[in-house]
C-alpha positions in Angstrom: 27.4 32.4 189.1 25.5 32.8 186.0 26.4 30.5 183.1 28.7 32.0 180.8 29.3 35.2 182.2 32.9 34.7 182.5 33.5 33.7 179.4 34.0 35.8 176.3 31.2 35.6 174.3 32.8 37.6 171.3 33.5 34.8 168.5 36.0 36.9 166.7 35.5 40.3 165.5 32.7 42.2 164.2 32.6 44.7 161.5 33.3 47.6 164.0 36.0 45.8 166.1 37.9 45.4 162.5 36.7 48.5 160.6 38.4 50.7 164.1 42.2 50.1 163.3 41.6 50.4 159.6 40.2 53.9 160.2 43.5 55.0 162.4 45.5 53.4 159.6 43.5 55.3 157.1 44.3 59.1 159.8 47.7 58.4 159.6 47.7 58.6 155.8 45.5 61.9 155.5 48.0 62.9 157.7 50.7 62.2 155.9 49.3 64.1 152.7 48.4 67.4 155.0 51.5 67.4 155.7 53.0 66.7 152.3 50.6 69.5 151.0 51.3 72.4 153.4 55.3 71.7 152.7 54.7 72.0 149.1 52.3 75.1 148.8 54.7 77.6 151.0 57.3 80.1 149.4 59.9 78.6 147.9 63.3 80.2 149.3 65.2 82.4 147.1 68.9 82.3 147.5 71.9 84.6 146.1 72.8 83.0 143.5 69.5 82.5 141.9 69.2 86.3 142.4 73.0 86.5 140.3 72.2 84.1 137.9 68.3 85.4 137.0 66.6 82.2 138.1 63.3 82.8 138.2 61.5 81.4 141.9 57.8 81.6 142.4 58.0 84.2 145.3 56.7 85.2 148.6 53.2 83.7 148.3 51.7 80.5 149.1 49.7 78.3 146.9 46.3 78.9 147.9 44.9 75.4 146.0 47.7 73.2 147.9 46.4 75.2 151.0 42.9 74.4 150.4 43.4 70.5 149.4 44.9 70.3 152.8 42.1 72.3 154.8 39.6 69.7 152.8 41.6 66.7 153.6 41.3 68.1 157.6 38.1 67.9 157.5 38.0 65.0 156.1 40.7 63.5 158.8 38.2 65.5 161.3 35.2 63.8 159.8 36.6 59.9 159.8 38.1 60.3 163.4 35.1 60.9 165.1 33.2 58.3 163.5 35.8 56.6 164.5 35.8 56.9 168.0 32.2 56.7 167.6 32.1 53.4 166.8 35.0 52.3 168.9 32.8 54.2 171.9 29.8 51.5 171.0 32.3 48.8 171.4 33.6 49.5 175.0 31.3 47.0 176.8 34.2 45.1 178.5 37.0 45.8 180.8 39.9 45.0 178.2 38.7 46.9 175.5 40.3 50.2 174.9 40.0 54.0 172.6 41.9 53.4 169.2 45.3 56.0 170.5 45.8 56.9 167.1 42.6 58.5 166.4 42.9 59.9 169.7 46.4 61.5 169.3 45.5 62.6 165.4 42.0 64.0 166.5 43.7 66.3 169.4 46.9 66.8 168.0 46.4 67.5 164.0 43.0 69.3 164.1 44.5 72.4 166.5 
């Protein structure tokens, strides 16, 4: 057996190995705002009595800057996912080491 090759030679963790969960953290969050965005740029609902009592509703359309902050902030999720997995790709050198799941599920699930 050669010396040291069943040890692990890692002495706590890089840049990358740190920088990785920071950048799901950091998904989750963008997330969180496309989603706070979309809810707040559609039609607001107009009911029967705001009809009766002349309340005035911003009606049938959506917000078109709300929609596009959201579409920016996709690609910006888009954009710091895949560097993501990028550099948790460069990392995967060892049996134990494993893809990020969050930037997995927000890069499949949130961009479609």
């Amino acid at each position: 057996m050669v010396y040291g090759f069943d040890r692990n030679k890692r002495r706590g963790g890089d840049i990358v190995v740190r920088t990785v969960p920071i950048l799901g953290l950091v998904t989750w969050f963008v997330t969180l705002a496309i989603i706070a965005l979309i809810v707040e740029s559609r039609p607001e609902a107009k009911y029967n009595l705001d009809v009766y009592f002349n309340f005035y509703k911003r009606g049938g359309y959506w917000r078109a800057d709300l929609l596009t902050a959201a579409f920016l902030a996709a690609l910006l999720e888009l954009i710091v996912c895949t560097g993501g997995l990028y550099m948790n790709s460069m990392r995967m050198k060892r049996d134990g080491d494993q893809y990020n799941r969050g930037l997995i599920f927000n890069l499949i699930f949130f961009q479609f």
